[in-house]
SEGUGU-995196 format. One record per atom (N, C-alpha, C): x, y, z. Coordinates in steps of 0.02 Angstrom, whole numbers, plus 50000, padded with zeros to 5 digits. Layout:
XYZ/...
# end
This chain:
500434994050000/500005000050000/500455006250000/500225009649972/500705016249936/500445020650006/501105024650056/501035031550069/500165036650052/500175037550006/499585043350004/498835039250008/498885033549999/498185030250027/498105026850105/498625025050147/498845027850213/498545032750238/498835039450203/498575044550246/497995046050239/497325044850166/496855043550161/496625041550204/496615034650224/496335030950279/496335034750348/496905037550347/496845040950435/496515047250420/496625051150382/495895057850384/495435055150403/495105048250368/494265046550371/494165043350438/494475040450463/494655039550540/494465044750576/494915048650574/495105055350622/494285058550623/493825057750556/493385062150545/492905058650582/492715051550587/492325048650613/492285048750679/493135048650715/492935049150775/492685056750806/492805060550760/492855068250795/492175068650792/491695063850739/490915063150733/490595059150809/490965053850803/490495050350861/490605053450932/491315059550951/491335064451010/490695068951016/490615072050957/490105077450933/489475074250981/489075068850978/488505066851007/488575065651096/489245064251095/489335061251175/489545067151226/489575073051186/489735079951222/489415082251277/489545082451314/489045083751392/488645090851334/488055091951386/487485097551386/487895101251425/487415109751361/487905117051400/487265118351420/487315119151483/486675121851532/486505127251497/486935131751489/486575138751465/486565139751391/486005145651364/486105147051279/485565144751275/485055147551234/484705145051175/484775144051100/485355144951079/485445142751018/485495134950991/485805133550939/485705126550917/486135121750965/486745126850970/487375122751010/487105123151084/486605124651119/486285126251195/485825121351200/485635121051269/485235116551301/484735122351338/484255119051350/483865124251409/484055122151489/483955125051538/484095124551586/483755118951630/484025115451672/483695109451692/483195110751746/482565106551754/482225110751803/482375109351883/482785107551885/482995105651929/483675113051959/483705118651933/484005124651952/483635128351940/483215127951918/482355132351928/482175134251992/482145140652025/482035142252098/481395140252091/481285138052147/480565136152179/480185140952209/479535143052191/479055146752226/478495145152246/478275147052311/477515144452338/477005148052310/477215153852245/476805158852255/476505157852165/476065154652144/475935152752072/475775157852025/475735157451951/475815162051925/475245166151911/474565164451930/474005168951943/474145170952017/473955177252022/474005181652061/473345177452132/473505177752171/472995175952223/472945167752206/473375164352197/473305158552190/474215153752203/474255150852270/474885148852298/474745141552257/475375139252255/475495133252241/475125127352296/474995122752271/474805116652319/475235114852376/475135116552444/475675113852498/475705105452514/476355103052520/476385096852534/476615095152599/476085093152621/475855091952713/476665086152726/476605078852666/477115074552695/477695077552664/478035079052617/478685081052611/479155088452671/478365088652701/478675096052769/479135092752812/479585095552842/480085094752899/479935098152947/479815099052999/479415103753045/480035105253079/480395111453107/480925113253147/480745115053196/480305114753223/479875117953306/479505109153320/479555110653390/479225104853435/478315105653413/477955111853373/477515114953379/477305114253312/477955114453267/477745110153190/477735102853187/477885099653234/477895092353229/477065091653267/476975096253308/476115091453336/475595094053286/475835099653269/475285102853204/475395096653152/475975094853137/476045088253074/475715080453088/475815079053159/475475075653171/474855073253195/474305076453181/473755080953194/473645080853287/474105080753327/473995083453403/473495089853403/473715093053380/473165102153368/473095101353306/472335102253313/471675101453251/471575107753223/471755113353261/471325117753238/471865123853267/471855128253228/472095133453210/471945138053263/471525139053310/471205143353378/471675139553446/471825136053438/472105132053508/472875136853484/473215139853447/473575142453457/473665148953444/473225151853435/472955158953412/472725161453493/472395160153532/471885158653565/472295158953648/472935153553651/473305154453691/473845157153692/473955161453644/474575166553617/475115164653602/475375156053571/475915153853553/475945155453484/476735157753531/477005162753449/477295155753395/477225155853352/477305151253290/477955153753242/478385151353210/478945154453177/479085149553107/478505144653094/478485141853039/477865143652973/477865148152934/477335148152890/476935140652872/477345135252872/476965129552840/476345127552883/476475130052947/475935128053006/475245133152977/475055138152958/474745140852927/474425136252872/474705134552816/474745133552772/474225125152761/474415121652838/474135114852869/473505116652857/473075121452895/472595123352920/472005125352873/472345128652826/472185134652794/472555132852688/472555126552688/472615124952623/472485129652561/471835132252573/471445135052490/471635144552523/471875144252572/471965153352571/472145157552536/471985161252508/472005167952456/472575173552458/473025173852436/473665180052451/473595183052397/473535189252424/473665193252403/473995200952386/474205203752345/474775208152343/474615214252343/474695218852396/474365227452386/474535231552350/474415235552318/474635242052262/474865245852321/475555246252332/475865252052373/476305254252362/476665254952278/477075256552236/476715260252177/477135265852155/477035268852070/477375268352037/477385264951987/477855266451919/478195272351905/478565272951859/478865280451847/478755281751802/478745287851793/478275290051721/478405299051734/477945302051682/478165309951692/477545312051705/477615317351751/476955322651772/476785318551843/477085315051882/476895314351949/477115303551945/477215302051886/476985294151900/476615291251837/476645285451855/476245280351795/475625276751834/475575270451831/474995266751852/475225263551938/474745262351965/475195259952045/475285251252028/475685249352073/476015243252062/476205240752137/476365234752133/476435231352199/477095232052228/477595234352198/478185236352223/478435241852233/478515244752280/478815251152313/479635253452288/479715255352250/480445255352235/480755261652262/481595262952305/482025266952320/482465264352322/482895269652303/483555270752299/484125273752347/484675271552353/485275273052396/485755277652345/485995282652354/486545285652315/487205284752360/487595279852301/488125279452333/488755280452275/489565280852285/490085282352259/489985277152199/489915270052201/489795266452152/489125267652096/488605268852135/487985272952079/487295271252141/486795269852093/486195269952125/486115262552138/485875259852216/485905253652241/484965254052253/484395252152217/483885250752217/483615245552259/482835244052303/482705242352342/482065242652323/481675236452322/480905234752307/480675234452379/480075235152400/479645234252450/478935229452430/478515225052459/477885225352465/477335224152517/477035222952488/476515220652586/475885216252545/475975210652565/475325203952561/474925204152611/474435203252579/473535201152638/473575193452629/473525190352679/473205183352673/472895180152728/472095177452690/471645178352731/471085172452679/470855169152727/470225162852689/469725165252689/469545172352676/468835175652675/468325170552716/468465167052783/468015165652830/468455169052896/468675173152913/468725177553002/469555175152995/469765174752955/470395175252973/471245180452913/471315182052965/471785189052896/472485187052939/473125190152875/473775191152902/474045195952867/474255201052887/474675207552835/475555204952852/475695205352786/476525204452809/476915209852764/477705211352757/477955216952724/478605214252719/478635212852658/479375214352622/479845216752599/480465216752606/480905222152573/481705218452541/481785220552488/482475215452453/482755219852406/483285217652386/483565220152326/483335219352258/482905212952268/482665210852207/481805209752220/481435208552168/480705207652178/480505200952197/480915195352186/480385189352197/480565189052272/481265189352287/481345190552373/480915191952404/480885198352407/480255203652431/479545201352443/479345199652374/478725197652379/478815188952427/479205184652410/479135178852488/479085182652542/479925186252571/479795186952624/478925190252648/478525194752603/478035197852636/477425191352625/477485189352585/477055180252582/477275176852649/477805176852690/477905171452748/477795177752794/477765182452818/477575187152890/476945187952884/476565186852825/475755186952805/475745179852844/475925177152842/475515167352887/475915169952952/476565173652949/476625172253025/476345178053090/475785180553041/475565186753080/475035186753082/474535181453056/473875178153052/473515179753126/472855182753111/472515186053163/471705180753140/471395181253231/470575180653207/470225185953210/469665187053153/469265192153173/468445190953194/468445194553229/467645196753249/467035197953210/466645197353201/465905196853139/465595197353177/465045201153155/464035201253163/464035207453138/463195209153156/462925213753137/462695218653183/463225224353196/463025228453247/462595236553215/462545234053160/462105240953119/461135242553162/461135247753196/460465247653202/459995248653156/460225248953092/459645247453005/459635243452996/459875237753049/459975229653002/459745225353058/460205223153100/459775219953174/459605211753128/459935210153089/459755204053060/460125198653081/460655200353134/460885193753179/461485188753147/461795191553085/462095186953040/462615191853043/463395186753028/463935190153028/464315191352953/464005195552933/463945200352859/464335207952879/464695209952931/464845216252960/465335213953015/465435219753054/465685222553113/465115221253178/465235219053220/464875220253273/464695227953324/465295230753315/465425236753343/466055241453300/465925248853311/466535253953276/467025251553321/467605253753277/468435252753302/468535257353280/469455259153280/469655263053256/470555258353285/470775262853220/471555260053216/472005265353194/472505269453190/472955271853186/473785268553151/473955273153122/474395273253111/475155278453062/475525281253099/475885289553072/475355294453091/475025294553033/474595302853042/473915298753009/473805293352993/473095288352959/472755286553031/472225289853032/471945287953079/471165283353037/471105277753039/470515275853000/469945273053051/469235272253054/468625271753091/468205268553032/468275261553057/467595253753054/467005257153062/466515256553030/465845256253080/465515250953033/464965248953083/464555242753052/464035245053007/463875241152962/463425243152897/463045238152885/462215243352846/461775237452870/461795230652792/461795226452786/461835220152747/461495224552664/462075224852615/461925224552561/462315233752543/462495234452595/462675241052575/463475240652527/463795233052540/464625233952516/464935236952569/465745236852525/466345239852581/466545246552563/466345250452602/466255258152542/466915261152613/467565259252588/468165258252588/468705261252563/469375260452582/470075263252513/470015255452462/470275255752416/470395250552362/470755246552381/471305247552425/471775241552465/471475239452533/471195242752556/470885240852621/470415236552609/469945236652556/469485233752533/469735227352527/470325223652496/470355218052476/470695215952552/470765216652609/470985217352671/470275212952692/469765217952694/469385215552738/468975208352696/468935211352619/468615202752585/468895197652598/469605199252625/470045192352636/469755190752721/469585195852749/469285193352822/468535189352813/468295192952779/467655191252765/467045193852785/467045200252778/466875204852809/466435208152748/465875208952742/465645210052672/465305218052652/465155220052726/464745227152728/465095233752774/465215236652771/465625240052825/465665248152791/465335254152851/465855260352822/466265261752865/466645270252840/467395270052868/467415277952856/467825278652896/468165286652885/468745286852908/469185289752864/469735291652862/469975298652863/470655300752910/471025305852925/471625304852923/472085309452887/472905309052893/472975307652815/473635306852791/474025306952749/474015301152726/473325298452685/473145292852657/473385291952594/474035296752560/474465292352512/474795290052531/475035287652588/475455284552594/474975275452623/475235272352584/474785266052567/474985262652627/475475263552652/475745258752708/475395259952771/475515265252783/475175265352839/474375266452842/474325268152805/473315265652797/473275258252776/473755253852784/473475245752785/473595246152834/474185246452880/474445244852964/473865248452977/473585253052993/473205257153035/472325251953017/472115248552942/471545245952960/471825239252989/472165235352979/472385230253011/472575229653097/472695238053112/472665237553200/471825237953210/471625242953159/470795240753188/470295233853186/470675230753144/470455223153155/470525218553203/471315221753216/471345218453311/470955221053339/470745227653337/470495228553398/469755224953412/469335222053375/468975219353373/468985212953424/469685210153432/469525204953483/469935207553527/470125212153543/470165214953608/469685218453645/469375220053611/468605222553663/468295218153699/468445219353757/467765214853785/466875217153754/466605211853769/465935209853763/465335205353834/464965208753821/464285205953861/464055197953840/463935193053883/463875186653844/462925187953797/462615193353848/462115195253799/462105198153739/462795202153733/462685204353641/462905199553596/463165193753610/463255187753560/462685187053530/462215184653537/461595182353521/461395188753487/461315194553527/460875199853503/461335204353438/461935202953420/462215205553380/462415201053340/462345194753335/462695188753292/463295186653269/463805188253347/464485186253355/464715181753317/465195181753294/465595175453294/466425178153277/466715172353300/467495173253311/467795166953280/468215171053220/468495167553169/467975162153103/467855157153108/467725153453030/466885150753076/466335152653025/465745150253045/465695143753079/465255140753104/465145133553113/465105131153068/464555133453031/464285129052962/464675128452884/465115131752908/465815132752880/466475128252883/466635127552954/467105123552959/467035117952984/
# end
């Protein structure tokens, strides 16, 4: 065999194997082009928080690890019910214990941010954005604040703050379950007197900066004639009729949620007569016929 058909043979070699490397090439995580792979879902961050708005992902009761002596009896159903620790003031430091109880609950995200735009702003938005001026440039900072609440007597306001937005919005998704309140219902309207907990039992009032805001009970069918964020506050309590008046410096969104959310406590801090139960149509936290 002659020299130049030799080296023939080893090109077509050389080419085949450099072919059968080509297929056995590990995957490039990153790139979308021809030579790229997509990313595996398995480095996909995980969120509890799904991609319709007011709608969490499904919680999984057996894959939980409970880190409190207090998530293990909630896991193993020792405490049934969500009032045995509300009720005796044990403080809780696990959102998933919420989450046990309260499966189908509703979160939701407040407009307490504006866009930027010219002549004052653009449309409002759920993130609060500021800035730090520093030697390196501008260091930006999102804010938000979640309601979450099973529109039967039970609410949680929580507040976030990060460098980035999906941060933000968890952390204020987990101080919303870990700040979970019961509220108070009936009908303390003297136009109504219909004994059903569609309202307030009695006026409150709550504070907060210079927002001073005032509950009063309303008679059945009137609506929540309300602010637009407060409103989705109290639907998440379940609270369906109610008016209100407000004083102080109600652009500022923050503190007119803190300020109706202290007036919601105050609802079970009032004492009561065991005769206005009946005569006002008490109830505290999730109906009977309900839960």
């Amino acid at each position: 065999m002659t020299e130049d058909k030799k080296d023939e043979e080893q090109v077509k070699e050389e080419t085949v194997k450099t072919e059968d490397n080509k297929d056995k090439s590990p995957e490039i995580k990153g790139g979308s082009g021809p030579t790229g792979h997509r990313r595996n879902d398995s480095n996909k961050r995980k969120s509890s928080y799904g991609r319709d708005r007011g709608k969490p992902v499904a919680f999984d009761k057996e894959g939980w690890k409970p880190r409190t002596s207090l998530g293990e009896q909630v896991k193993k159903g020792d405490i049934k019910d969500i009032d045995e620790i509300l009720d005796n003031g044990i403080k809780y430091i696990e959102p998933e214990i919420v989450d046990c109880f309260f499966p189908d609950a509703e979160i939701e995200l407040l407009l307490v941010g504006q866009s930027k735009g010219k002549f004052g702003g653009g449309q409002r938005r759920v993130f609060k954005q500021t800035q730090k001026k520093t030697r390196e440039g501008n260091k930006p900072k999102f804010a938000t604040t979640a309601a979450m609440g099973n529109k039967n007597g039970y609410i949680g306001i929580g507040y976030g703050k990060s460098k980035e937005t999906v941060p933000a919005r968890e952390k204020a998704m987990r101080n919303a379950k870990l700040s979970l309140i019961k509220v108070r219902r009936g009908c303390g309207s003297w136009e109504c007197g219909c004994k059903t907990a569609h309202s307030i039992p009695f006026k409150v009032q709550g504070k907060c900066g210079s927002v001073i805001i005032t509950l009063i009970p309303a008679p059945k069918g009137t609506g929540l004639c309300i602010n637009g964020e407060c409103k989705k506050m109290l639907a998440l309590a379940g609270i369906k009729d109610v008016w209100s008046n407000v004083i102080g410096k109600t652009a500022t969104s923050t503190n007119l949620i803190k300020a109706c959310f202290k007036a919601l406590k105050q609802l079970m801090i009032v004492k009561i007569k065991p005769d206005d139960v009946e005569k006002l149509g008490i109830i505290e936290g999730s109906m009977k016929s309900e839960s």
